[in-house]
C-alpha positions in Angstrom: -31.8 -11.7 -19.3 -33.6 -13.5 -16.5 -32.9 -16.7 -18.2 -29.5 -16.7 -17.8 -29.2 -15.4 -14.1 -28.3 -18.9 -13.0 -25.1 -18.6 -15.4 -24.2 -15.3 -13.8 -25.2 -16.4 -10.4 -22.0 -19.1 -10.9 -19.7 -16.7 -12.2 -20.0 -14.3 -9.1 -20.7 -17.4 -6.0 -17.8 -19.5 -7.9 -15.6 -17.4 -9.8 -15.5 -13.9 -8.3 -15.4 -15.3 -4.9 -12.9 -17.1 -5.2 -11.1 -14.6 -6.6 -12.1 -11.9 -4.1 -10.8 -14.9 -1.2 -7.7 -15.6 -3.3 -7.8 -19.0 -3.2 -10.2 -21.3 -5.3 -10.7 -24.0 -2.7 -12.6 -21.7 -0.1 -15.4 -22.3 -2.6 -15.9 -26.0 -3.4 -16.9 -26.4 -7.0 -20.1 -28.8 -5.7 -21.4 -26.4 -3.6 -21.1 -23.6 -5.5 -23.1 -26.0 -8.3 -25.8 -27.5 -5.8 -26.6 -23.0 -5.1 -27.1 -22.5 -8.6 -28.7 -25.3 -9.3 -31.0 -23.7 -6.5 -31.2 -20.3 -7.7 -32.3 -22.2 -11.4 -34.5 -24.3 -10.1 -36.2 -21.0 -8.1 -36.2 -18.4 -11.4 -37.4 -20.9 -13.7 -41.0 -20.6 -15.0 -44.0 -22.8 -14.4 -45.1 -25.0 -11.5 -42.5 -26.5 -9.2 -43.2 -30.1 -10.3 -42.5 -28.6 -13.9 -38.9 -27.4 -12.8 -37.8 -30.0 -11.0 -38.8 -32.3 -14.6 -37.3 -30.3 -16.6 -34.1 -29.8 -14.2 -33.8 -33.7 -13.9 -34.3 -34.1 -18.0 -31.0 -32.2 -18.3 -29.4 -34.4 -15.3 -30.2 -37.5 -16.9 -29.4 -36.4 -20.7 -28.4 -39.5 -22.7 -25.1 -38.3 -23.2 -24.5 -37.0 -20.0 -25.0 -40.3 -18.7 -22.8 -41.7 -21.2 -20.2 -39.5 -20.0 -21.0 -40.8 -16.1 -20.3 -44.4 -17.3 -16.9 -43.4 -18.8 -16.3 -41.3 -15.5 -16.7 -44.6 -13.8 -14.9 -47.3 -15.4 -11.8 -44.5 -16.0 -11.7 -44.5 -11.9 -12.1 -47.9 -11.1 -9.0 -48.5 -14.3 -6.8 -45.9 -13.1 -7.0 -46.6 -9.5 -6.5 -50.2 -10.0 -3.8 -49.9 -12.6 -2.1 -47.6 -9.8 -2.3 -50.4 -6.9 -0.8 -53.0 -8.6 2.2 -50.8 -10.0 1.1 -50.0 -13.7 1.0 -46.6 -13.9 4.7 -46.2 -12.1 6.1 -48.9 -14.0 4.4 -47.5 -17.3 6.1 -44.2 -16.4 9.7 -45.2 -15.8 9.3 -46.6 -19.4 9.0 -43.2 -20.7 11.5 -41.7 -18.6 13.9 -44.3 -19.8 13.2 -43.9 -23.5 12.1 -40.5 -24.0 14.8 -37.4 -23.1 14.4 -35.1 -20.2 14.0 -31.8 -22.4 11.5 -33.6 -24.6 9.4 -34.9 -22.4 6.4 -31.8 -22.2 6.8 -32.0 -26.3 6.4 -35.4 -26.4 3.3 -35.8 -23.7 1.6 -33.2 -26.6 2.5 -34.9 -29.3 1.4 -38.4 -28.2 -2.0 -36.6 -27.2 -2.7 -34.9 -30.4 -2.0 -37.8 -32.2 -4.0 -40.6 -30.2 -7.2 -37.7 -30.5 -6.2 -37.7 -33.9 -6.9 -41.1 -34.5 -9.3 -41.7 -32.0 -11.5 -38.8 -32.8 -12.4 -38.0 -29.4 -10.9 -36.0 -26.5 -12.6 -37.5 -23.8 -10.6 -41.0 -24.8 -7.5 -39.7 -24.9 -7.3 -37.7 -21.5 -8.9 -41.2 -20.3 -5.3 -43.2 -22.0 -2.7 -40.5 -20.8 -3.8 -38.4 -17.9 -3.0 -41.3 -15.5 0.4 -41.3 -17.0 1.5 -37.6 -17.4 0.3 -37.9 -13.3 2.5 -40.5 -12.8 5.8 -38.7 -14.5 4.6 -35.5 -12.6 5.3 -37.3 -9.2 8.2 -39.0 -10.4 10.0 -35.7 -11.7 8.2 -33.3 -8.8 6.7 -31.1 -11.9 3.3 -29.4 -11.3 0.8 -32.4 -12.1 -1.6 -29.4 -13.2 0.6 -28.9 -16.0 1.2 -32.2 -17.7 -2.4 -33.0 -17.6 -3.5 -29.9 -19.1 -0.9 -30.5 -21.4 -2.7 -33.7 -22.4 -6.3 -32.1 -22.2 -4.7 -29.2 -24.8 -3.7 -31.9 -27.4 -6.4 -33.7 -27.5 -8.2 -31.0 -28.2 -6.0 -31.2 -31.8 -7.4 -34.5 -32.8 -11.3 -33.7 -31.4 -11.1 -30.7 -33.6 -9.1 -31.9 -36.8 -9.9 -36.2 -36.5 -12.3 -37.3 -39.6 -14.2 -39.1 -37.7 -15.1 -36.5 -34.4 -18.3 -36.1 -33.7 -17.4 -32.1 -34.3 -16.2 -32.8 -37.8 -19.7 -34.7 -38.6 -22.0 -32.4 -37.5 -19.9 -29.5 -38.4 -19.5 -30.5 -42.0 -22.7 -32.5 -42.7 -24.6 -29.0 -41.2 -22.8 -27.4 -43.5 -23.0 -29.1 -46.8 -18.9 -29.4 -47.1 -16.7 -32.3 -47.4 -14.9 -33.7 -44.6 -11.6 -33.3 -46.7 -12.6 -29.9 -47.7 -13.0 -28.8 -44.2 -9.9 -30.0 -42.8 -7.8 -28.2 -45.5 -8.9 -25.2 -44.0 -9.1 -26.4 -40.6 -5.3 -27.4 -40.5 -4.1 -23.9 -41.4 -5.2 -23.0 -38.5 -4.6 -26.3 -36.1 -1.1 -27.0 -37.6 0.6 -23.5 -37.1 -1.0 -23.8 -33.3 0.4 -27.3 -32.6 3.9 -26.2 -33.8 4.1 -22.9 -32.0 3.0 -25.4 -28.8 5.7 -28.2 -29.2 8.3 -25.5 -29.9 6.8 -23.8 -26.7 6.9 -27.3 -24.7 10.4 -28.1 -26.5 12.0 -24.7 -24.4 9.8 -25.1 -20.9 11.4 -28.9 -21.2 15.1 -28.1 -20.9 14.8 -27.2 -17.6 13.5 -30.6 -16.3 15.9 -33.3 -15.7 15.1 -37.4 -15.4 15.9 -39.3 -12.3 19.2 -41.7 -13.3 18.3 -44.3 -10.5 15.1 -45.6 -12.6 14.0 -49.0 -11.3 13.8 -52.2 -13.5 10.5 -52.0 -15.5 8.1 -54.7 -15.2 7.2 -55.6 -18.7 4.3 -57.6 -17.3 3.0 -54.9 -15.6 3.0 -52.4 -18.1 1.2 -54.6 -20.6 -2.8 -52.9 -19.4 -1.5 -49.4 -20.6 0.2 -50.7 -23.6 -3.2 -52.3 -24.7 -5.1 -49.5 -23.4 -3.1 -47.5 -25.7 -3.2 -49.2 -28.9 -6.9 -50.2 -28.6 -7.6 -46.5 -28.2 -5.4 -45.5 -30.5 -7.5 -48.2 -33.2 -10.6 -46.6 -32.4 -12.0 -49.1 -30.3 -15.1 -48.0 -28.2 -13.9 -45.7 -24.8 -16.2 -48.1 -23.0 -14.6 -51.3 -24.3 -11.0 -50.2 -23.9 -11.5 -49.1 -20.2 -13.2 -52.6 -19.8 -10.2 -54.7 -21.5 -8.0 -52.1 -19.1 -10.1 -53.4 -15.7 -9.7 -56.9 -17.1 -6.3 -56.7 -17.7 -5.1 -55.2 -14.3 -7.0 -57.3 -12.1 -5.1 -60.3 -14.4 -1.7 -58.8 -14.2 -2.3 -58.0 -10.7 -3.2 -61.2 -9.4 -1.0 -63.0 -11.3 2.3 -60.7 -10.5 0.7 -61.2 -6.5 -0.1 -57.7 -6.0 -3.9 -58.1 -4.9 -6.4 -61.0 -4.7 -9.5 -60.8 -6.4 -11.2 -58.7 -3.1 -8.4 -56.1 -3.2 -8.7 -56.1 -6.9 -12.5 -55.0 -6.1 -11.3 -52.6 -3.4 -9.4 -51.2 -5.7 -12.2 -50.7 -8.3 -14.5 -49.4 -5.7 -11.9 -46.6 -4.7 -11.7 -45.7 -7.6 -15.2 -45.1 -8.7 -15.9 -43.9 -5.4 -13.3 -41.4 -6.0 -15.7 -39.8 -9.0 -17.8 -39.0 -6.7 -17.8 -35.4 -7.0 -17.1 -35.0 -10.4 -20.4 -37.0 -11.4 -22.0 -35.0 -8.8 -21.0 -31.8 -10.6 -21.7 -33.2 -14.0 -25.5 -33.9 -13.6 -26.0 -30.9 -11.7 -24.0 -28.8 -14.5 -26.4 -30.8 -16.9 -29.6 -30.1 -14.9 -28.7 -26.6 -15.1 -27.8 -25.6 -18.3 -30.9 -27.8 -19.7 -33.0 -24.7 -17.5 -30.7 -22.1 -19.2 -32.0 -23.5 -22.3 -35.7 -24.4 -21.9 -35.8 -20.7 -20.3 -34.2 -19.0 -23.1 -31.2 -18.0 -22.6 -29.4 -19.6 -25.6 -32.4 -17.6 -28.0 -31.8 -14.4 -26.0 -27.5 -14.8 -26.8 -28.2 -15.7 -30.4 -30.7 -12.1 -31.1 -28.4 -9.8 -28.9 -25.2 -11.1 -31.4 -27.1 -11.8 -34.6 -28.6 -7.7 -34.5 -25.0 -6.3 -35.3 -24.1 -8.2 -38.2 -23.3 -6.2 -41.2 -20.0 -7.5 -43.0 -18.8 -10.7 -44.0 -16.2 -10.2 -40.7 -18.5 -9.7 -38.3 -20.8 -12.3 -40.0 -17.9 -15.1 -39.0 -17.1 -13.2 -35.8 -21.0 -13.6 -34.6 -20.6 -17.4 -35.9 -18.1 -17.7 -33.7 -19.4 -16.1 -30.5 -22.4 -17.9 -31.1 -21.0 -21.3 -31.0 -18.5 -20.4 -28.1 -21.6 -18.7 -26.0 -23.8 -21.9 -26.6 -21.1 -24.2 -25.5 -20.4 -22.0 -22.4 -24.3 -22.6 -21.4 -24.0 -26.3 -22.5 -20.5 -27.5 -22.1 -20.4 -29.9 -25.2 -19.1 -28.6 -27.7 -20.8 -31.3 -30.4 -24.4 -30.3 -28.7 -23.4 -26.7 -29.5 -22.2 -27.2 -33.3 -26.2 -28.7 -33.9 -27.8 -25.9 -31.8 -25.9 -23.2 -34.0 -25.7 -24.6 -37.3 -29.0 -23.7 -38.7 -28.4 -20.2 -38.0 -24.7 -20.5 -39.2 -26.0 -21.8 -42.4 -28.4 -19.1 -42.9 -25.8 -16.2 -42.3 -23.3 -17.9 -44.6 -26.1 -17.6 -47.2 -27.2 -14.2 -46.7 -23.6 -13.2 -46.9 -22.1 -15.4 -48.9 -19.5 -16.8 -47.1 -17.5 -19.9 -47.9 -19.4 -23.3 -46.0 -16.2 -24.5 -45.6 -14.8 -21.6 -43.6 -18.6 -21.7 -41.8 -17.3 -25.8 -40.5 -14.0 -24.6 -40.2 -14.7 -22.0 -37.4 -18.0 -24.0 -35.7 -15.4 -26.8 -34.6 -12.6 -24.9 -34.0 -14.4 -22.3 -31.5 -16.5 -25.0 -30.2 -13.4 -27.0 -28.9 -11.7 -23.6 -28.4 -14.5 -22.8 -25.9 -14.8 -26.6 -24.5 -11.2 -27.0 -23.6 -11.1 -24.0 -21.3 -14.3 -24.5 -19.3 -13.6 -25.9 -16.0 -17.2 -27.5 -15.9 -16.9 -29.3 -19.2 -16.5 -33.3 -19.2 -12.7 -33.2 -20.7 -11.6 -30.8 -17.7 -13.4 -32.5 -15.6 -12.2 -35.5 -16.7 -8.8 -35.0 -16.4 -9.1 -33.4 -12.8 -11.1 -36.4 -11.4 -8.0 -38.1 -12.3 -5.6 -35.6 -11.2 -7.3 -35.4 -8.4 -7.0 -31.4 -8.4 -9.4 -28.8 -9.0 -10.7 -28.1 -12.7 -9.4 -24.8 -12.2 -6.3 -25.6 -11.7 -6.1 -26.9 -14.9 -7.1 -23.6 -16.8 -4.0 -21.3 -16.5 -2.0 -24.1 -18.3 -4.5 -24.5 -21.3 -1.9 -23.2 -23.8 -3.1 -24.9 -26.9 -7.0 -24.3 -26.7 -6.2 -20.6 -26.3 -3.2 -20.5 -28.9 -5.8 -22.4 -31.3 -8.9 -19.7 -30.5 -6.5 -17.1 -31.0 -4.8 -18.5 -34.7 -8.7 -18.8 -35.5 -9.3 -15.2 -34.2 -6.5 -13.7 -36.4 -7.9 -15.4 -39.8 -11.3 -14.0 -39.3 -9.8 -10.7 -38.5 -7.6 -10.6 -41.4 -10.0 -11.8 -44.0 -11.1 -9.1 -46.7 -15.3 -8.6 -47.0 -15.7 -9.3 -51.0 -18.7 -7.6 -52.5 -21.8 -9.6 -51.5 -25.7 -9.5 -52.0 -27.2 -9.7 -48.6 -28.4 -7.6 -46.0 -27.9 -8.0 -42.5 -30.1 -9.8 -39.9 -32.7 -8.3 -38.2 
């Protein structure tokens, strides 16, 4: 239990806090990370030299850094896209083509469908977030909403898309075909996307579209466009937000909205604006890595795995294995691999169906992911919101709507007759 005090340490400094003060701000997210990060450092076992190793080894994972490279060319994009008119002229587009009362449909549809063929949530938020900010200004709708709007569907693609990193690990771990998987997988993404668009389709028909739309600049709209459809291709996240620098600073100085040195002002705004968010990533990473190294994930796996005794609650403990691990790790793809040894062996010893086994590691993995408000795709999306993470979460429709439609299958299921005993 000690193992995971830093975890509950957050909850209460963070979480019941700002819950007790009634306003989420009174605690800010970074200082509430730097304490635990702290109170880690100080429970963890060994010599201090020790800790601090093993505390920057999670800080400086290779994918967390990754991430911290896409964190800063999406700033230094979006905030020079936004000087030089992109984003507003990109947005008056959509207003003028798309209707009023389908707009929130629409903003998830285009999400789920660029994840879908991009594979990747954190790619998609990057494309659309800047926009769905943009039309919330222009229509005075709650910007919290329309990005987590786009966070929720592209959660669709990172869960169902053959070639997400989920589906890979989820399947290969499993011994199942990719195409067996996501016939089970859409029964239970599809029916959740539907009741969402037909749930965006009715919020929508309140909103109305400004009729005095300015001319749009074709010119400038042209960096999102290729953003878009280079994304949409598959092209590398890093390479697209590259062609998208490239291409505003181009438009930009050709259309005489900045010179080269406001182009870099621009850029250096920008990144400097992710300042806190990759502050709070690598001390997020730093953290959890201690959760880990101390035990914690172990100590969750034996408390769940001793009250398995029915096919049911053999799935059920698959699934609040993989959704624990990603709460101590928030990556979802990092959590698949740490569970799907264990996964593998309960599906044997109970004889359930690997397909189902894939099914629910990726869809309670990006369940889990898409409602944390330290994970990289909230975190994401609120660096370029420029809100709180938090303010994100009571907007997360889809994510919960897609845990829940999972929930209800497991539930439902019948337990055949089987040969296996339960784990000790």
């Amino acid at each position: 239990m000690r193992s995971l005090l830093p975890l509950l340490f957050f909850i209460v400094i963070y979480l019941v806090a700002s819950i007790v003060a009634g306003d989420f701000y009174k605690v800010p997210i970074t200082v509430a990370f730097m304490l635990t990060a702290i109170v880690a450092v100080a429970t963890s076992r060994g010599r201090l030299k020790k800790r601090l190793q093993r505390f920057t080894r999670g800080a400086a994972e290779p994918n967390l850094l990754l991430m911290i490279w896409i964190f800063v060319l999406a700033g230094a994009f979006a905030n020079s896209a936004k000087e030089m008119g992109s984003i507003s002229d990109m947005v008056n587009l959509t207003l003028s083509v798309v209707p009023s009362d389908a707009l929130l449909a629409g903003i998830f549809l285009a999400s789920a469908l660029i994840s879908l063929s991009i594979g990747t949530s954190v790619g998609t938020i990057v494309a659309l977030t800047p926009i769905a900010i943009g039309m919330a200004e222009t229509m005075e709708v709650s910007k919290a909403m329309l990005t987590a709007i786009v966070v929720g569907g592209s959660f669709f693609g990172d869960n169902l898309s053959f070639i997400s990193d989920t589906t890979v690990v989820a399947t290969q771990s499993q011994g199942v075909k990719m195409s067996d998987k996501f016939r089970t997988n859409i029964r239970i993404a599809l029916p959740a996307a539907l009741l969402m668009v037909v749930v965006y389709a009715i919020m929508g028909r309140s909103l109305s579209v400004p009729t005095n739309l300015p001319d749009v600049n074709f010119l400038k709209v042209m960096p999102y466009i290729v953003v878009l459809v280079a994304a949409a291709c598959g092209v590398n996240v890093l390479l697209v937000l590259c062609l998208g620098i490239l291409l505003t600073g181009g438009v930009g100085m050709i259309s005489g909205d900045y010179d080269i040195y406001s182009w870099f002002a621009a850029m250096g705004n920008g990144v400097s604006g992710m300042g806190e968010l990759i502050i709070i990533t690598m001390l997020a990473g730093g953290v959890l890595e201690i959760v880990r190294s101390n035990g914690g994930i172990r100590y969750i796996m034996h408390k769940i795995l001793s009250h398995v005794k029915s096919q049911r609650s053999a799935e059920l403990s698959i699934a609040a294995l993989v959704s624990l691990v990603d709460l101590c790790t928030a990556n979802n793809t990092v959590a698949i691999i740490t569970v799907a040894g264990i996964a593998k062996d309960i599906s044997q010893r109970f004889s359930l169906d690997p397909k189902r086994v894939a099914s629910i590691l990726d869809t309670f993995s990006c369940t889990m992911q898409g409602i944390i408000p330290y994970g990289a795709q909230l975190l994401m999306a609120a660096g370029l919101a420029k809100c709180n993470p938090v303010d994100l979460m009571p907007y997360l429709y889809y994510p919960l709507t897609l845990g829940l439609f999972a929930l209800i299958t497991i539930l439902i299921r019948r337990n055949r007759p089987q040969k296996a005993v339960a784990v000790q």
